[in-house]
C-alpha positions in Angstrom: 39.2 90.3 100.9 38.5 89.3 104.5 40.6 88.4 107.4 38.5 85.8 108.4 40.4 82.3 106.8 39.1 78.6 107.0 42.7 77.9 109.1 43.2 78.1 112.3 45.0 81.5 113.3 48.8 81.2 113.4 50.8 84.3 112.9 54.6 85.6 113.1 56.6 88.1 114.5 59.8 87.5 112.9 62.9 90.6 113.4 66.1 90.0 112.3 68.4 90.5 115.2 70.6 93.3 113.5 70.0 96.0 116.1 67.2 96.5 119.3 63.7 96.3 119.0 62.1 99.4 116.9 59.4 101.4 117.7 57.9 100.8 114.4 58.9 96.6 114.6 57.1 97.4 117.7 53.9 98.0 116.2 53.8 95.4 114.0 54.4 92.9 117.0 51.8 94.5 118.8 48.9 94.7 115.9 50.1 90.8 114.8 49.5 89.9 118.5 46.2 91.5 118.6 45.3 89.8 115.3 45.9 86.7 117.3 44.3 86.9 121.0 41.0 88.3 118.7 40.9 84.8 117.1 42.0 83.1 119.7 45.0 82.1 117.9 48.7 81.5 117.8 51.6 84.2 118.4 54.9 82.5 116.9 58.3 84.7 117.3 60.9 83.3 114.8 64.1 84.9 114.5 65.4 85.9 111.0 69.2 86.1 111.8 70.8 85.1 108.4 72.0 88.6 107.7 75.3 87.5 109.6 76.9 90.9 108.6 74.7 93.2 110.3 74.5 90.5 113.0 74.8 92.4 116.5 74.8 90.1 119.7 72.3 91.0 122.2 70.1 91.7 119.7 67.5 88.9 120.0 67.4 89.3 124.1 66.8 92.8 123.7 63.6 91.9 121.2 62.8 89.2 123.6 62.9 91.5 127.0 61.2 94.9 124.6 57.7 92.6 123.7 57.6 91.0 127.1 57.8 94.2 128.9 55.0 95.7 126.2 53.1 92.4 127.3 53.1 90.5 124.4 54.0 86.9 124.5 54.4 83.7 122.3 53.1 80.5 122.7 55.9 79.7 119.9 59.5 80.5 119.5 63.4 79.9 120.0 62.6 79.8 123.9 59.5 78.5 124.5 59.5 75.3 121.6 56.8 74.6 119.6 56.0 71.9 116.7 56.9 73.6 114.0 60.7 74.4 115.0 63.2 75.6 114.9 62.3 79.0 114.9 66.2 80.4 114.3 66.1 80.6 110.3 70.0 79.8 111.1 68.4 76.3 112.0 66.7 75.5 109.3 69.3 75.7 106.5 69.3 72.3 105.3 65.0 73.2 104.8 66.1 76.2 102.7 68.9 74.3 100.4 66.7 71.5 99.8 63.6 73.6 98.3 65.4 76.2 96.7 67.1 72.9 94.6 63.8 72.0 93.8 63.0 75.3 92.4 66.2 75.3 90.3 65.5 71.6 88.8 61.5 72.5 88.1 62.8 75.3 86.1 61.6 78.5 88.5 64.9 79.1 89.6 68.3 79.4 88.4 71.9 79.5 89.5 73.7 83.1 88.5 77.4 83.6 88.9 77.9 87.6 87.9 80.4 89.0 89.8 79.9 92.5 91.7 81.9 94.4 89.3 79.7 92.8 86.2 76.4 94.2 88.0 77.6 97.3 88.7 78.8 97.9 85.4 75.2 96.6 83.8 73.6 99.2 86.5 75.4 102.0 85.7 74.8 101.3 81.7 71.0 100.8 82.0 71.1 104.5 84.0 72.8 105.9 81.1 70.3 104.9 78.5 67.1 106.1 81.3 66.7 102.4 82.0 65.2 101.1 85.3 68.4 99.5 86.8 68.4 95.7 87.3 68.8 92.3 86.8 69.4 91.7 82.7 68.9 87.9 82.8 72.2 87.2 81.9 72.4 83.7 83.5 68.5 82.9 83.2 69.2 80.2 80.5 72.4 78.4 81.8 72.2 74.9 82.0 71.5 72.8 85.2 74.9 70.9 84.5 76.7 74.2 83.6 79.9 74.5 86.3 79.6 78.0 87.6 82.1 78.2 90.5 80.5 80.6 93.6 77.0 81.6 92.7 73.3 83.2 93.8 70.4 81.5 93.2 67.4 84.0 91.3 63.9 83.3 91.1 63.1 83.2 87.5 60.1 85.6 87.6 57.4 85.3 84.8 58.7 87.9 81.5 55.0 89.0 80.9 51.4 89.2 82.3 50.5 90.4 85.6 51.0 89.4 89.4 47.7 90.5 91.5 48.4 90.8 95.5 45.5 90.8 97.8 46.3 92.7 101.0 44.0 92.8 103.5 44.7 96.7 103.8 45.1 97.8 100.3 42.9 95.9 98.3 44.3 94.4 95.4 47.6 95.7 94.0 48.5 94.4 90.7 52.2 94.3 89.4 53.3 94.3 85.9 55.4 90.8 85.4 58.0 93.0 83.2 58.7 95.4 85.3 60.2 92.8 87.6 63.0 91.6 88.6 65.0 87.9 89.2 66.0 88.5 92.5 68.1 86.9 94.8 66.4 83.6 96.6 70.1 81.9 97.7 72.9 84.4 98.8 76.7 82.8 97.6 77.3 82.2 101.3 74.6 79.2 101.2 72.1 81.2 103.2 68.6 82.2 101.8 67.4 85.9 101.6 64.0 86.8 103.5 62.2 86.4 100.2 62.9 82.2 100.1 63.6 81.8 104.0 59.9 83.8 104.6 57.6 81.6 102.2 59.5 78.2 103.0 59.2 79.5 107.1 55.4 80.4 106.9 54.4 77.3 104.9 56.2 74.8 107.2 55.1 76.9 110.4 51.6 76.8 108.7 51.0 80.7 109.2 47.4 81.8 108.0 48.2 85.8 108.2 51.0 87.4 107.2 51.4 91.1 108.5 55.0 92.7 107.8 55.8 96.4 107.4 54.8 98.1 103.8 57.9 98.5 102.5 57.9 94.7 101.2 54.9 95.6 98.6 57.5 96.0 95.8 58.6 92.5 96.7 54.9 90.7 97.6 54.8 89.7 94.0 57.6 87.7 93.7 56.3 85.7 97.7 53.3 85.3 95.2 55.3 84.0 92.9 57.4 81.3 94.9 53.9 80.2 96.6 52.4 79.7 93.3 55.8 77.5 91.8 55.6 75.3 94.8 51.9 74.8 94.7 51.2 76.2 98.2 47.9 77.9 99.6 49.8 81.6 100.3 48.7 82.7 103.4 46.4 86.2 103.6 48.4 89.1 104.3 48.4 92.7 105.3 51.0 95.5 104.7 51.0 97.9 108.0 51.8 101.7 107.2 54.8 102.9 107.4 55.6 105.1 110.9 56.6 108.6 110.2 59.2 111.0 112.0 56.9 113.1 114.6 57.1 116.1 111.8 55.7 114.0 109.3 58.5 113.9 107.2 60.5 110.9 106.4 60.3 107.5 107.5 61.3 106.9 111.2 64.7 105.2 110.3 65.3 101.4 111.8 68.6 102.2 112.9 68.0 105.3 114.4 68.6 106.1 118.3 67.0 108.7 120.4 67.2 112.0 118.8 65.9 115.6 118.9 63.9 117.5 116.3 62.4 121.0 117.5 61.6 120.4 120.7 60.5 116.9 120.5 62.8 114.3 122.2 62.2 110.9 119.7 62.6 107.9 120.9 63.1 105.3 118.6 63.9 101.6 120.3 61.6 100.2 122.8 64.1 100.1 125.7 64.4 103.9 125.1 60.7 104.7 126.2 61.5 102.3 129.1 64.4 103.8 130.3 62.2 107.1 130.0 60.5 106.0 132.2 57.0 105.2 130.4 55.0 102.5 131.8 54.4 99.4 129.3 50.6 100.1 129.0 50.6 103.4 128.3 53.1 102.7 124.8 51.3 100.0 123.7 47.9 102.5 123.5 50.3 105.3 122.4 51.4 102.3 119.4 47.7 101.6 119.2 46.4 104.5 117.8 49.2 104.9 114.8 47.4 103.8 112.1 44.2 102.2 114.0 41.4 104.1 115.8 39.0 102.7 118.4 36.5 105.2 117.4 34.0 107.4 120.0 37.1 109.8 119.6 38.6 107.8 122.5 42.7 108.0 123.3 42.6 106.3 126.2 41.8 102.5 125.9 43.3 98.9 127.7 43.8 96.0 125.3 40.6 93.9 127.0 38.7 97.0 125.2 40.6 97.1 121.8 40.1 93.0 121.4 36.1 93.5 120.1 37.0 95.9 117.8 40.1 94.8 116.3 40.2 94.3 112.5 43.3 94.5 110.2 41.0 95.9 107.7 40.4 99.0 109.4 44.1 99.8 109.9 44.4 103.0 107.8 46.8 102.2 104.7 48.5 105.8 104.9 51.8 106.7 106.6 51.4 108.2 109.8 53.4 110.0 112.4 54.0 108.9 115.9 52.2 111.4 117.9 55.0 112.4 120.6 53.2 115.4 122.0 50.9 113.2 123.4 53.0 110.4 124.7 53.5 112.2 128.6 50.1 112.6 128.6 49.0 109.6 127.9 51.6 108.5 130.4 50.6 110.6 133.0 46.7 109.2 132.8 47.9 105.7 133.4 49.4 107.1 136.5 46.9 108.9 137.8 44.2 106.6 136.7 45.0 102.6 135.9 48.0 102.5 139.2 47.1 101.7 143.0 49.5 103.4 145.1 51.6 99.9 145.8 51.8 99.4 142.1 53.1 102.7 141.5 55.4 102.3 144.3 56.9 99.4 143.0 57.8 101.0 139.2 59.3 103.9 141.4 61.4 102.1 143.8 64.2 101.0 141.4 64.4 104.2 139.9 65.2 105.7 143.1 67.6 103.0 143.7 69.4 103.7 140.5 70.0 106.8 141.4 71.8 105.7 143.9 69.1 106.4 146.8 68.9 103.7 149.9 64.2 103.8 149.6 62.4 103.6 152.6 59.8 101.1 151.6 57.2 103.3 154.1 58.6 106.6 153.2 58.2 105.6 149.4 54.3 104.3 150.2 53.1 107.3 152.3 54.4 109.8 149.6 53.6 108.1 146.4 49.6 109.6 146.9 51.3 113.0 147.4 53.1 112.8 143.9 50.8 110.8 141.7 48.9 113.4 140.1 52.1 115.3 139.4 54.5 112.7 137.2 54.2 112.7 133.9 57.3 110.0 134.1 58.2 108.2 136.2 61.7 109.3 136.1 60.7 112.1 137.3 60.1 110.7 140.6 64.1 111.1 141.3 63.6 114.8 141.1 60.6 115.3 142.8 61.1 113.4 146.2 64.8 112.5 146.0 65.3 114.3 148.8 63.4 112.4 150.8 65.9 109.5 150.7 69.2 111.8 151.3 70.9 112.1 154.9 71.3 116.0 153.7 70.9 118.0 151.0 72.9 120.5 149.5 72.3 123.8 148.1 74.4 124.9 145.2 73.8 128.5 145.6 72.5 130.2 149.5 70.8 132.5 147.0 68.2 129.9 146.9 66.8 130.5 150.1 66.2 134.2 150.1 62.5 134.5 148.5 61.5 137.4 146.4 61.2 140.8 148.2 63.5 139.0 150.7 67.3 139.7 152.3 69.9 138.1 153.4 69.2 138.9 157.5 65.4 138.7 157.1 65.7 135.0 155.3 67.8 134.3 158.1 65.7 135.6 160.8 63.1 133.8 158.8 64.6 130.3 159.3 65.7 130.6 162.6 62.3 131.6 163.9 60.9 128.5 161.9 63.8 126.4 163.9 62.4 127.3 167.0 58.8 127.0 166.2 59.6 123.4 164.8 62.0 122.4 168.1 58.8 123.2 169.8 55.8 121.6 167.8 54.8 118.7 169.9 52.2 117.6 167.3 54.6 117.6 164.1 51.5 116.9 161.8 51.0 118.8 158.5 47.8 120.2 159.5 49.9 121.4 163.0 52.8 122.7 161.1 51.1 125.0 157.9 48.8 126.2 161.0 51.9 127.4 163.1 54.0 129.0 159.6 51.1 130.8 159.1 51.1 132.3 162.0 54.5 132.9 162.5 54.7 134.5 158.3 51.6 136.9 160.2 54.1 137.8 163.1 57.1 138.4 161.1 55.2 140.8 158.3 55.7 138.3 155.9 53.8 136.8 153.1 53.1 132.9 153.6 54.5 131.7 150.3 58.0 133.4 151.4 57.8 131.9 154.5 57.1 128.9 153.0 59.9 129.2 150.3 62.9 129.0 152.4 61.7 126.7 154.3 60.8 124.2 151.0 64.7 125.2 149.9 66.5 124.3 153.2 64.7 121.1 153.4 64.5 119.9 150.2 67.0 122.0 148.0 64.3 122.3 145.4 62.2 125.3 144.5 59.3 122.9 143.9 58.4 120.1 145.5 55.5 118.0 146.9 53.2 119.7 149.4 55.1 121.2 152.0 54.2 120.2 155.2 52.8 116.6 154.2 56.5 116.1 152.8 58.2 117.7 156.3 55.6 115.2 158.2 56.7 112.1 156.0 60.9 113.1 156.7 60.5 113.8 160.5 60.9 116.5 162.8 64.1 115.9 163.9 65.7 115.3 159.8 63.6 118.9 159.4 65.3 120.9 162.5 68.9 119.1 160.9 68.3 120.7 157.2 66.8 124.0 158.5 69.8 124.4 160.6 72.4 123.8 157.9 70.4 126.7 156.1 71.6 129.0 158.4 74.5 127.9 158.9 75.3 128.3 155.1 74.0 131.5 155.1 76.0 133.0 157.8 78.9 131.5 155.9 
């Protein structure tokens, strides 16, 4: 079966606003979205929010804000418009009353009242006996005028024969008609389940491709079944692999958070990776290459260079596990690489600000270049040159300063030297200052790198930091003499 189809190309997204966007609800946006700009077609988002239980808020913003920060958008949806609205399934009851009557009074649907208790009890009998638990039909045959009080509506599903589905993945799968069930098209609270709301949606919406998450195979022949009792042309359709936990076992759960196994930090929701502080382009290749591979054994690719190559049937049927180890990586080559210094200034400054750092729009520019081969996140920026946005900083421990090999009275012989050498640079260049240290770690029998040392902790309160001198030159002579003399002055304390 091809993915080629004599309609034009419209496909869905459509999440169910019962928690934040999923990395794995991520992926199918993303490969659905491909599907489309490839054909030149149209990317609907339709929101499935009948499951008012689970209902939670800020949901659908938070799904909304998660794709347009990956990059994808819609040319259809709940706030953009379209033709074929409205694309809240909360909207379009009075669509999903009407046809699920017509099902009922054509005889492919009926009503069933069982209480909860009565199907539990059936349940539990059919495990005693090593039954498949299920439906048992027991309203299949009521009449249409019967009066049933409160009530579901079931698809009456055919008893024998079989129900071929062709995935555009898989091949065909064929179902045995008897080992399914009559489930639930109507819930008793007058709202549809996905199985009706989904085939009355993505007939009306005139959807050609269908491409949901694989664990609604089990259910695909009963969609096949609702198309076929309402005559409709059912669109093609594609079951995307499940996503796995990084260690390959278990499926990454939907309502997971962040959370640790061995040393991998998972992240799970798409505002999790954001807040990380992983840039946009670099997830959606990471998201890219679970389950798809551009081939050439390239990691590295931009969406212009996946479009050519795109095809649903080459997504790889199997389960497979988001590959975490490489995520910081991959990260840190779009850094490096696909960023111009103003760009990657502009992801950084607002970090810094949340931190509660006043940024120096010059400051922030003239370092960037000196830090850009070093992140791997661009959190880490905060650590790395926050202390190039502090009035002071503060050391925890005066221990800090005294290098290896070093004392007490020689670090602080050390750093007033340095004071006094700095007081008197006229030219306060990097290339003027390492020449002068140099010198001065020669005079005072020391090596450079323990020179260097205490100098890097008075000034920055970090035992790592950007290159030295190029750092001292971007803070200023005078904010250098300040920190080097609170140095000593915490050391002779």
């Amino acid at each position: 079966m091809s993915e080629t189809s004599a309609h034009p190309v419209r496909v869905r997204f459509a999440p169910s606003p019962t928690g934040y966007l999923h990395i794995g609800g991520a992926r199918t946006a993303l490969f659905t979205w491909l599907f489309a700009q490839k054909h030149n077609g149209t990317f609907i988002l339709r929101i499935e929010d009948t499951d008012q239980k689970r209902y939670v808020p800020d949901a659908e913003e938070d799904i909304k804000q998660s794709l347009q920060w990956l990059g994808i958008r819609w040319q259809e949806g709940p706030d953009v418009g379209g033709d074929y609205g409205p694309y809240r399934q909360s909207e379009r009851t009075d669509l999903y009353l009407e046809w699920s009557d017509w099902l009922i009074e054509h005889g492919y649907a009926y009503r069933c009242n069982c209480s909860a208790e009565r199907l539990n009890e059936v349940r539990e009998e059919q495990r005693k006996k090593g039954e498949q638990p299920g439906y048992d039909h027991h309203c299949r045959d009521l009449g249409l005028g019967a009066n049933i009080g409160p009530h579901v509506v079931r698809f009456k599903m055919p008893l024998d024969g079989e129900t071929p589905v062709e995935d555009l993945i898989r091949g065909t799968i064929t179902f045995q008609n008897s080992e399914l069930q009559d489930l639930v098209l109507m819930k008793s609270d007058g709202l549809p389940t996905y199985h009706l709301a989904n085939v009355i949606d993505d007939h009306f919406m005139a959807i050609s491709h269908i491409t949901r998450a694989d664990e609604w195979i089990a259910t695909a022949p009963l969609h096949v079944q609702i198309y076929r009792a309402f005559g409709w042309e059912m669109p093609a359709i594609a079951h995307l692999p499940v996503i796995l936990s990084p260690s390959g076992k278990g499926k990454l759960s939907k309502r997971d958070q962040a959370f640790t196994e061995g040393d991998t930090q998972v992240l799970v929701q798409v505002r999790e990776f954001r807040e990380a502080g992983y840039l946009p382009e670099a997830v959606v290749n990471f998201l890219t290459n679970v389950g798809w591979a551009f081939g050439d054994d390239r990691e590295v690719f931009s969406t212009e260079e996946v479009l050519p190559r795109f095809r649903l049937e080459d997504i790889n049927p199997a389960p497979g596990r988001l590959p975490y180890e490489k995520l910081e990586w991959l990260n840190g080559v779009y850094i490096r690489e696909k960023l111009s210094v103003d760009e990657l200034a502009a992801y950084l400054k607002p970090i810094l600000e949340d931190a509660g750092l006043t940024v120096d729009d010059d400051v922030l520019r003239q370092t960037v270049p000196l830090i850009k081969e070093r992140l791997k996140t661009l959190n880490e920026v905060v650590e790395w040159i926050g202390f190039l946005f502090r009035d002071d900083v503060h050391l925890e421990d005066p221990q800090q300063l005294i290098q290896k090999k070093m004392d007490k009275d020689g670090t602080l012989k050390a750093l007033k030297a340095a004071y006094d050498l700095y007081a008197g640079l006229d030219d306060f260049s990097h290339e003027s200052q390492e020449q002068a240290m140099r010198a001065l770690a020669d005079e005072m029998g020391l090596k450079a790198g323990q020179l260097f040392g205490t100098i890097r902790e008075a000034i920055t309160a970090q035992r790592v930091s950007p290159p030295l001198f190029e750092t001292n030159e971007i803070l200023g002579k005078d904010a250098c003499l300040k920190r080097i003399k609170a140095a000593i002055a915490l050391l002779e304390s």
